[in-house]
N, C-alpha and C positions, 0 to 999 in steps of 0.2 A: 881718834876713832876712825876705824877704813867704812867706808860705805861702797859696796857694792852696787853697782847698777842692775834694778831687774829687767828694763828695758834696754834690751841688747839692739835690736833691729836686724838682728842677724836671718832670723825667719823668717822675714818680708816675702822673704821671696823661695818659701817652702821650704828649708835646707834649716838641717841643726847641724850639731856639732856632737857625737858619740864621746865617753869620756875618756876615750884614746886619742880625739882631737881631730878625726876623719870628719868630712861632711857628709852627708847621704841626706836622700828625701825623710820629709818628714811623715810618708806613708809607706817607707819599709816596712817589712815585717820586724826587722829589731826594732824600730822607735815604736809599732804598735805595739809589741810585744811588752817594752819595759811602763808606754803607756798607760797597758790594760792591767799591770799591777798596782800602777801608779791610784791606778781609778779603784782596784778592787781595798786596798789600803784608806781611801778616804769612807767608803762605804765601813770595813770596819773600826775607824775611828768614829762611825756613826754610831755604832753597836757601843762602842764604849759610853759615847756619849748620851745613849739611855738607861733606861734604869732596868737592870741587868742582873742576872745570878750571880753570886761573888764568886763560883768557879768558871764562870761566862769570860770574868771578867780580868782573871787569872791565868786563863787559858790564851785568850784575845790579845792581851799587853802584849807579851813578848813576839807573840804572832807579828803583831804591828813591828816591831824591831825588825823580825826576819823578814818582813817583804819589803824594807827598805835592801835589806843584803841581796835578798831576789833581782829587785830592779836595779842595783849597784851593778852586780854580775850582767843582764844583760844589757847594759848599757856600753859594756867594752863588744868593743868589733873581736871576731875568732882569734885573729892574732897578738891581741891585747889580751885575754883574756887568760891565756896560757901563762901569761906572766905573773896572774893571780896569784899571792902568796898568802892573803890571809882575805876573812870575809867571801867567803866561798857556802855556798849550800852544800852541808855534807851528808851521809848518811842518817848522821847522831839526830839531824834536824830532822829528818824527817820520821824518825823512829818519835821525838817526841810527840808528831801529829800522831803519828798511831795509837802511842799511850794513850793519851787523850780521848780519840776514838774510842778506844776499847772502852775507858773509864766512863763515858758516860753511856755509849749503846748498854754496858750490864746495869742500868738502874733504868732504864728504859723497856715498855713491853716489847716483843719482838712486832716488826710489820706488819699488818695483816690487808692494806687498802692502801694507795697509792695517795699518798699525802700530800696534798696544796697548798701553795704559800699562802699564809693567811693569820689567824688566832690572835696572837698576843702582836702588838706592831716590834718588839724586839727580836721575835720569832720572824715578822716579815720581813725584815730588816738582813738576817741570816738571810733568808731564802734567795734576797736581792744578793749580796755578797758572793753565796753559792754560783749563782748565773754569771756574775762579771768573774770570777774566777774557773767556771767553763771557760769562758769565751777564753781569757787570759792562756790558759791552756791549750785549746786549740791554736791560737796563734805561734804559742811557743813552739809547739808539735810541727807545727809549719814553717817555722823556720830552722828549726833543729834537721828537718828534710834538707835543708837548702847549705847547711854548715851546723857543723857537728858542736852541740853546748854540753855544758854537765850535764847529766844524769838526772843527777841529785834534783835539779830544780823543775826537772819535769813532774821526779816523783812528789814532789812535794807540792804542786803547787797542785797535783792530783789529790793526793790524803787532804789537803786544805780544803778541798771542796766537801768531802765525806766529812769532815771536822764538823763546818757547816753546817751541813746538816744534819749532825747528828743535837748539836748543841741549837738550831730552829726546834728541834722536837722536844727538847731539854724545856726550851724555856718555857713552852705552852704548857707541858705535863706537869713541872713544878711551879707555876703560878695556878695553876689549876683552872688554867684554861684547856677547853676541849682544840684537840689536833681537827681540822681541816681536811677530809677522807674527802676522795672522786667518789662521783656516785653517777651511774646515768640517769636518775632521774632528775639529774638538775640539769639534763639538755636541752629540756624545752618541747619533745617531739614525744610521740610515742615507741615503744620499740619494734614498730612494724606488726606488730600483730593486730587483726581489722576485727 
């Protein structure tokens, strides 16, 4: 049996290793970038890990597969990456977040009040997910400024968010939990009128 060391010591001293074998800081925009999928992936194995919709749940699986392919992709440096020949974020993938979307926004009311994280904790759960995958996104967007990446895993990791939340709103509406609406009278103040 081979045993791998997880304690490399190689980080000590700020510096990884990209998996084209380059070293960079480990507060680049790639290492944050494949980081922040890193993070938004444990978040939805958190989702899986509650007790969930069985198209929550359906939906979510394979998702987790593809953001391992996400953070695979950026984990190679520009010139690594062109040599991609398989495991690649493609179109096809990101057409299935859309499916997705659509299928559950039609069994959903339409908007009417800007909705807060909150209701069911599997719902809040989403809501957390949706935010580390903004972020994840922005960061990507910011490095894609800096060196040109696929496409593909900007848009996706964009639908991923509206995914999100479309299926936080899922889970409160079919557990029959009330959605969480902004309201200002829960600011505390009055509205200026004396």
């Amino acid at each position: 049996m081979r045993i791998t060391r997880v304690t490399t010591r190689t980080g000590d001293q700020g510096q990884t290793r990209l998996a084209g074998g380059q070293m960079v800081s480990k507060a680049s925009l790639r290492v944050r970038a494949y980081g922040e999928i890193d993070e938004l992936n444990a978040f939805i194995g958190l989702i899986l890990a509650d007790d969930i919709l069985d198209e929550t749940r359906e939906i979510l699986t394979p998702v987790q597969h593809q953001l391992f392919v996400v953070g695979g992709e950026l984990a190679f440096a520009q010139e690594d990456g062109k040599n991609l020949q398989s495991d690649r974020v493609s179109q096809m993938d990101v057409e299935v977040l859309e499916q997705g979307v659509e299928r559950i926004n039609a069994t959903l009311d339409p908007l009417k009040e800007f909705v807060l994280p909150g209701g069911r904790r599997s719902a809040a759960l989403c809501h957390v997910a949706r935010t580390v995958c903004r972020r994840a996104e922005r960061t990507i967007v910011a490095l894609n400024e800096q060196e040109a990446l696929n496409p593909e895993v900007i848009r996706f990791v964009n639908r991923l968010s509206d995914l999100l939340f479309v299926i936080s709103r899922a889970e409160n509406v079919r557990h029959g939990v009330a959605e969480v609406n902004w309201s200002r009278k829960h600011l505390g103040h009055d509205d200026g009128m004396a």
